[in-house]
N, C-alpha and C positions, 0 to 999 in steps of 0.2 A: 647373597648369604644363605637364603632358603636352600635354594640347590647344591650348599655345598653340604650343610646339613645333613639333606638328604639322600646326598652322595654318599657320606660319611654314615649315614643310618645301614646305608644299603652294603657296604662293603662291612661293619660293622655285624650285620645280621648275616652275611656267609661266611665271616669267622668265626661265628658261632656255632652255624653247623660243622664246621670242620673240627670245634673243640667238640660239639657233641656226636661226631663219630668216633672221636677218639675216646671219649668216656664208656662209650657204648662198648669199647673193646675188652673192657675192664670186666664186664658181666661173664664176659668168657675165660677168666681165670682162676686158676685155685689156690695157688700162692699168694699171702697176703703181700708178699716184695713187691709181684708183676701188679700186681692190680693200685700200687701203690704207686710203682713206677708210673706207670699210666695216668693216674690221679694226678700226677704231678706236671704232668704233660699238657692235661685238658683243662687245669686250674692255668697253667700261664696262658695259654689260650685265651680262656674264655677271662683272663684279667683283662686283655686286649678287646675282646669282645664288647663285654662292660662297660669299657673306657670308651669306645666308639661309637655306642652309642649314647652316652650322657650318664649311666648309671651309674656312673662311678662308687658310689656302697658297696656293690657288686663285686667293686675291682680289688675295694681295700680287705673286703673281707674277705674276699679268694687270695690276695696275698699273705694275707693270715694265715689260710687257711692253705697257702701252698709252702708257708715255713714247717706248719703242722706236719703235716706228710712226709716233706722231705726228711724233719728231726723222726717222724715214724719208720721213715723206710732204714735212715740209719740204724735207729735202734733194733729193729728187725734181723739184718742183713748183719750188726755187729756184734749184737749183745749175747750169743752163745758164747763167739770167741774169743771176745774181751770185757768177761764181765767184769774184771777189773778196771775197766775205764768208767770214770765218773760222765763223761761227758752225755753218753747213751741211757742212761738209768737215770739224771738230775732233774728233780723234781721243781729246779728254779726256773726249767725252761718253760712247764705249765705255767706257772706263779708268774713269769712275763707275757706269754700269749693271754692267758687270762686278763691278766691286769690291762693288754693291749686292747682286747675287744669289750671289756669294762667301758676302759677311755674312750674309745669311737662310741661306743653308745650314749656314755654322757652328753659326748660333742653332739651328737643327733640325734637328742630326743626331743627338739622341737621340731623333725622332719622324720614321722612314725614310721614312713615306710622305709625309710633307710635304714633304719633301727630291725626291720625283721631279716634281714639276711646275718646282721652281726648275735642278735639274740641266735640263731640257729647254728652257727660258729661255736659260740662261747659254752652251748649245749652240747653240742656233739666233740667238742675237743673234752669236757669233761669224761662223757660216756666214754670215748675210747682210750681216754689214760687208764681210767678207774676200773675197766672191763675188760676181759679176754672174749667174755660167751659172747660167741657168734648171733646168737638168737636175740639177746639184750642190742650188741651191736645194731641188726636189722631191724629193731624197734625204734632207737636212737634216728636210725638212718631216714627211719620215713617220719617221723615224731618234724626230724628238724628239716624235713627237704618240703613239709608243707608251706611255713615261712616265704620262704625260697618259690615258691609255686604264685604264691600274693604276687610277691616283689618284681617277679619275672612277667604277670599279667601288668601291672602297674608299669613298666616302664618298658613295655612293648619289646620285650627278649624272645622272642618267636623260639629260638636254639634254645634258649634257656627255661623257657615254659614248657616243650614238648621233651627234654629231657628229664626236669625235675619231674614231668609227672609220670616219666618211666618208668625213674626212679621210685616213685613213690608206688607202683603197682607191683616192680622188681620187688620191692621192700617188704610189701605185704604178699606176695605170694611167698619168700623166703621165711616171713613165720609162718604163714601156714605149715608149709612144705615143713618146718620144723615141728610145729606141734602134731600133725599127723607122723612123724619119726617115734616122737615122744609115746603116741597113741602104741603104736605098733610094739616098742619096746617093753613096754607095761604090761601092755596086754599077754609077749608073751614069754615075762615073766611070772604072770600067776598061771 
């Protein structure tokens, strides 16, 4: 039984780098669609991932979190040309993912570490309904990908702790890189 485990750790932990190549792809785009498409790519992945190695919190909240995206890239990709579709603009679809990562956190809040990947879910699905700015967004991103950095050391996600903390240096050089923009504008408008 040990070895199967361990077999299952180990094939588990190279699907993981295969999803964190494919996230890594996503830094190289400028379109929020591609980068979105992508997201959605390396969340089912890395559900599998998760799952494989035992984390399962991981898996539920990257499915959460790959409905998120998917209902994002739609709204994206439609919402110019069918603003008249209720579907892409319905604010009932937060008010359920919301309500969805509420409920898993209740279920496991007698098991805290599983609680920090759904807290960082429920925070960054807020951020990105209620935000466009780029600069807010990349605060969000690294705000809620430290969670994520715990939970990844805590249940030995090797793929999953060497991306979130890319993430999270991606995140903070992107405000910089914004507030030195900010500088530069200011400056020479007086």
């Amino acid at each position: 039984m040990t070895g199967e485990l361990d077999y299952m750790m180990l094939i588990g932990q190279g699907v993981g780098v295969l999803a964190f190549c494919v996230a890594s792809m996503k830094n190289f785009k400028k379109k929020k669609s591609d980068i979105l498409k992508l997201s959605i790519v390396a969340y089912a992945i890395y559900i599998v991932h998760y799952f494989m190695i035992g984390a399962i919190a991981g898996s539920y909240t990257l499915i959460l979190a790959l409905l998120r995206d998917t209902y994002m890239f739609k709204r994206e990709t439609h919402h110019k040309k069918h603003r008249h579709r209720k579907l892409y603009n319905n604010p009932l679809f937060f008010i359920l993912l919301f309500s969805a990562y509420t409920t898993l956190i209740i279920l496991n809040i007698h098991t805290p570490v599983n609680t920090l990947p759904l807290f960082a879910g429920v925070t960054y699905l807020s951020f990105e309904w209620f935000t466009t700015n780029k600069t807010t967004l990349k605060i969000a991103g690294g705000f809620t990908t430290l969670p994520w950095v715990f939970f990844d050391l805590i249940s030995f996600s090797i793929a999953g702790f060497v991306s979130d903390s890319i993430s999270l240096v991606v995140c903070a050089a992107g405000v910089l890189k914004d507030k030195k923009l900010r500088r530069k504008v200011v400056k020479h408008n007086h």
